[in-house]
C-alpha positions as CSV (number, residue, x, y, z in Angstrom):
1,X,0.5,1.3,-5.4
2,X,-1.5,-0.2,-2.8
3,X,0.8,-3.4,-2.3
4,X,3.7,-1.3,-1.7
5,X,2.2,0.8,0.5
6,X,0.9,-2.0,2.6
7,X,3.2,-5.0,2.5
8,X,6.4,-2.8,1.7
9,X,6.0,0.1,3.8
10,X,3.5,-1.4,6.5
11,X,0.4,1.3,5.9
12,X,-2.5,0.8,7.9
13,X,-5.2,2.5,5.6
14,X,-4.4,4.8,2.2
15,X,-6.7,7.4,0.6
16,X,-6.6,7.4,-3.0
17,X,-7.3,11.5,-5.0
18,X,-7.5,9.1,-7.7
19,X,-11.5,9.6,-8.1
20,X,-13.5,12.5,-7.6
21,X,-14.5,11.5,-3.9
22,X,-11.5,10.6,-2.0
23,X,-11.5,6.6,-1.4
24,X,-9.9,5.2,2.3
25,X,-9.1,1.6,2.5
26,X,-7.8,-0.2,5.2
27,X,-5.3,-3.1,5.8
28,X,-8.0,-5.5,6.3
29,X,-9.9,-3.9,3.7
30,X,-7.1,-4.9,1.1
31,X,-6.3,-7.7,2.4
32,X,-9.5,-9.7,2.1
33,X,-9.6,-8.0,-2.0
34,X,-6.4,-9.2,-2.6
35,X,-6.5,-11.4,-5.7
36,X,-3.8,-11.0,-7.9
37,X,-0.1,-12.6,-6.7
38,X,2.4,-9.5,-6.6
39,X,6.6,-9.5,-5.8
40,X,8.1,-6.9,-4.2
41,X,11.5,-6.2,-5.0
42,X,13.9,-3.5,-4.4
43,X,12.2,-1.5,-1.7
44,X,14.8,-2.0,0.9
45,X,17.3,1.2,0.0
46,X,14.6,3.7,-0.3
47,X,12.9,2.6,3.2
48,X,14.9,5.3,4.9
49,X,13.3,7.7,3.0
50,X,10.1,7.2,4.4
51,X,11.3,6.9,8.0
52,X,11.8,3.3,8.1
């Protein structure tokens, strides 16, 4: 979820509930992590649904 968030939807940080202690990451943050390749496809008719 993190590379739509970021490349698709242009997030500057997330938090994740996805552990006990909420975890924030950052656009740099994931971008210097970043190791596997990932296409994003299909996110252009939903973008007005988040405002974009």
């Amino acid at each position: 979820m993190l590379h739509p968030a970021f490349e698709g939807l242009g997030a500057r940080s997330m938090t994740s509930g996805a552990m006990a202690a909420d975890a924030r990451l950052d656009r740099a943050g994931w971008e210097a992590h970043r190791t596997v390749p990932v296409e994003l496809r299909g996110l252009e008719p939903a973008l007005a649904l988040f405002g974009l």
